[in-house]
C-alpha positions in Angstrom: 21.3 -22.7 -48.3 18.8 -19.5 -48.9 21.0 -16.6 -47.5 18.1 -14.8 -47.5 16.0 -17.4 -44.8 14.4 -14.8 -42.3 11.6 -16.3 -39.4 10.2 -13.6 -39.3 8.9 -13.9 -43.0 7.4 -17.4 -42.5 3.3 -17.6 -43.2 1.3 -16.2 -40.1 -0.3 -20.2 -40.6 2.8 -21.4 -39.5 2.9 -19.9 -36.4 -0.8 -20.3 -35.6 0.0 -23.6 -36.0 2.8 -23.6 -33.0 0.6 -22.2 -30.7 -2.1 -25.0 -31.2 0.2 -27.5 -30.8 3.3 -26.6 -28.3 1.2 -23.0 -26.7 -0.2 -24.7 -23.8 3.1 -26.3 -22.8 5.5 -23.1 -23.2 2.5 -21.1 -21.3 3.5 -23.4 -18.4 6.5 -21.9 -17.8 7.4 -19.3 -15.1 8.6 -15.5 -16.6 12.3 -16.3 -16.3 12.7 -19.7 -16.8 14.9 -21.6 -19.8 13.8 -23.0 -23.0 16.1 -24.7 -25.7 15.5 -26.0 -29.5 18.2 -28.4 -29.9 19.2 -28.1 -33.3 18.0 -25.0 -34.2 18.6 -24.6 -37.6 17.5 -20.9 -39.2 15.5 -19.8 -36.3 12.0 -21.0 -37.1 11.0 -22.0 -33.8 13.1 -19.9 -31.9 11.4 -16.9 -33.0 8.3 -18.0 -32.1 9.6 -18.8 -28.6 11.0 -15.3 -28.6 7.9 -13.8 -28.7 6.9 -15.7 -25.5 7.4 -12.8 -22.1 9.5 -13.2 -19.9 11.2 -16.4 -20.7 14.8 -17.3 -21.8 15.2 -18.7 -24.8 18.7 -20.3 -26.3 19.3 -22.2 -29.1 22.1 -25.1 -30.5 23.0 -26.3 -34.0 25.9 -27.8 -35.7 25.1 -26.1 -39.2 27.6 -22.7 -38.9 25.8 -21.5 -41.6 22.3 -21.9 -39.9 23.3 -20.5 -36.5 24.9 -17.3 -38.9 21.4 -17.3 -40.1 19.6 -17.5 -37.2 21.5 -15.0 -35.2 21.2 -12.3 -37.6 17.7 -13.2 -37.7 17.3 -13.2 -33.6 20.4 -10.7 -32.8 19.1 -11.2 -28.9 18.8 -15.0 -28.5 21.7 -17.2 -27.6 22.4 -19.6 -30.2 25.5 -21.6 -29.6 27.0 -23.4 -32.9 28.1 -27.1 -32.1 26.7 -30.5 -31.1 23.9 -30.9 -29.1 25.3 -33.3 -26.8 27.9 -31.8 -24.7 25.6 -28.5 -24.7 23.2 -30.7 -23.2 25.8 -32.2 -20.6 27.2 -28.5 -19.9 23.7 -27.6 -18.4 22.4 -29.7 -15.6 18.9 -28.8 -14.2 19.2 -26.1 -16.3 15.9 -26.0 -18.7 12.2 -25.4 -17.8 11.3 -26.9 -21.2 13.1 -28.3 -24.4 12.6 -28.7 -28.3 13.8 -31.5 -30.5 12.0 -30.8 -33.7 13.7 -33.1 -36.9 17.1 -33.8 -34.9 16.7 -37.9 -33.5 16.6 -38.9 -36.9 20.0 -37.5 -38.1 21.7 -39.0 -35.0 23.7 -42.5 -36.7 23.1 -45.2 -33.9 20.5 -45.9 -31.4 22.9 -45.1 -28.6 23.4 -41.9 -29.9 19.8 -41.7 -29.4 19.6 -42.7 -26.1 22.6 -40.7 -24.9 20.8 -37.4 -26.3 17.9 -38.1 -24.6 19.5 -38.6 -21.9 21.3 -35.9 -21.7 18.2 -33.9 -22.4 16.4 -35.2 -19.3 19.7 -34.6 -16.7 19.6 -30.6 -18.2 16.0 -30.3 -17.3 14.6 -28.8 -14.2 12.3 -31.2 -12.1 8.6 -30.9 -13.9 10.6 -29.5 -17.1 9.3 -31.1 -20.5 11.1 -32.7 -23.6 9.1 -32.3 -26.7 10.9 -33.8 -30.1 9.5 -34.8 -33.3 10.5 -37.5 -35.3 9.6 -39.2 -39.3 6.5 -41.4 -38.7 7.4 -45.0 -39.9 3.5 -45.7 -40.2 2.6 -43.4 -42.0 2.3 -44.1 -46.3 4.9 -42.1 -47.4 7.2 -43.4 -44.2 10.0 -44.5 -46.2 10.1 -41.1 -48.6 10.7 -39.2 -45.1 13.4 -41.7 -44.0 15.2 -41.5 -47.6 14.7 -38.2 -48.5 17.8 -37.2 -46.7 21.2 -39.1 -46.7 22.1 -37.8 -43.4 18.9 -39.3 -42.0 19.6 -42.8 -40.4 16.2 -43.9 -38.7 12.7 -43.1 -38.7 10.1 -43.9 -35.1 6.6 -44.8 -34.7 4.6 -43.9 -31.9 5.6 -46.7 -30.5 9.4 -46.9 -30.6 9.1 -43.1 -29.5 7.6 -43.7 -26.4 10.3 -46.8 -25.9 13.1 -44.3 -26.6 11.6 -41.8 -23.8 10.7 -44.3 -21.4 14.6 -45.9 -21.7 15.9 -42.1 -20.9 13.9 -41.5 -17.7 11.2 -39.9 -19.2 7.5 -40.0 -17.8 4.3 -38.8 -18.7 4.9 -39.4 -21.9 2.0 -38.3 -24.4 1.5 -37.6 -27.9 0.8 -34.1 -29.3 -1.3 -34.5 -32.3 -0.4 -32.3 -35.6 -2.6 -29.9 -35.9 -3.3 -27.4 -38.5 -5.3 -23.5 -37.8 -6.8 -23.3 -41.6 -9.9 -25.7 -42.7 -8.1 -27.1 -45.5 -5.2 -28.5 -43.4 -7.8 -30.0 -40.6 -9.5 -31.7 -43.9 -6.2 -32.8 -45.1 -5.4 -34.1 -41.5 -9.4 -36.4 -41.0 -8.8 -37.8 -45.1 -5.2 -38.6 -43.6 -6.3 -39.9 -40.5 -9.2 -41.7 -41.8 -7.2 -43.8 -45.1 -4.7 -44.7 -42.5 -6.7 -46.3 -40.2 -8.3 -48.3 -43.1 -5.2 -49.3 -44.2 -3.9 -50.7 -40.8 -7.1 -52.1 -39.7 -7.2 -54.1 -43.5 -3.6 -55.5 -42.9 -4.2 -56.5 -39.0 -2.5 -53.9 -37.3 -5.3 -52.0 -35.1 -3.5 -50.5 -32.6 -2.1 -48.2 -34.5 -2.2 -44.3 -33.0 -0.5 -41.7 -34.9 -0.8 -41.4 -39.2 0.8 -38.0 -39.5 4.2 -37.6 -41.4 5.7 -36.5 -38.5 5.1 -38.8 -34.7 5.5 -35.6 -32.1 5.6 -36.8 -28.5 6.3 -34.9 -24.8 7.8 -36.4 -21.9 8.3 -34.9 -18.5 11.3 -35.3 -16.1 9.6 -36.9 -12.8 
């Protein structure tokens, strides 16, 4: 672990790149409302929230040496170390909005799954939103992202994403396309897009929807 990780030095791209794709959701929410990242890690998206007015961020990790991180990084955010689970259970109706970015695919069974999610929709307010991002099983390098990491135990496709957030209550549910603020990434993302949807339609799958590394979904709480 870098003991040097700060947020705040992350490329200006990165966060350019937040606001395209989660800055129309967070703008949503009312000066004074909750937002979460479940498993947190060093801060990254929390600091971006951060910068949001007016709304409460908090953020949950079971890394002690990332929450260290991320609280000397964001000395005025909440960041609680331990599992996100019975943080989740602790705070009914609680949340205007929550993140799950790279977390489902650590979690060792599908009931795990299903129980986070879960959990995830009882702590949200009524109209709140879920947002999570998961490996993408369809895309080339699928099985690189589910074995790059031993602690990782599943990866999702659009598909199986939208099963998982239908099974926990969620509604609504819609995919949030990865998008990138510099030319170079939007040409990386059509060639991407574009040799994917060859490759399905050449092996009989033409239904498939998302090609990105990463399947990023929202669901709402009805």
């Amino acid at each position: 672990m870098n003991p040097t990780l700060d947020p705040a030095q992350m490329p200006k791209r990165f966060y350019r790149n937040l606001e395209l794709m989660y800055g129309p959701l967070v703008n949503r929410l009312a000066p004074g409302q909750a937002v979460a990242d479940i498993g947190c890690g060093t801060g990254f998206l929390l600091h971006w929230l951060s910068k949001r007015p007016g709304l409460r961020t908090l953020g949950v990790d079971a890394s002690a040496g990332q929450v260290a991180l991320a609280r000397r990084a964001l000395p005025t955010t909440e960041i609680c170390f331990g599992s996100a689970l019975p943080f989740l259970q602790s705070e009914p109706r609680r949340f205007g909005g929550l993140f799950c970015i790279d977390m489902l695919e650590h979690l060792e069974t599908e009931e795990e799954v299903l129980a986070l999610l879960r959990a995830a929709w009882e702590a949200l307010e009524s109209g709140g939103f879920f947002i999570c991002r998961v490996p993408n099983a369809a895309h080339v390098l699928g099985s690189y992202s589910r074995y790059m990491d031993i602690t990782h135990h599943r990866s999702f496709t659009s598909h199986s994403l939208r099963q998982a957030l239908s099974a926990a209550g969620f509604v609504d549910i819609r995919l949030i396309p990865t998008r990138s603020s510099i030319w170079l990434g939007q040409l990386r993302l059509g060639l991407e897009y574009v040799f994917h949807r060859a490759l399905f339609l050449l092996g009989g799958y033409p239904m498939g929807e998302t090609f990105t590394q990463n399947v990023i979904a929202v669901g709402y709480k009805s």
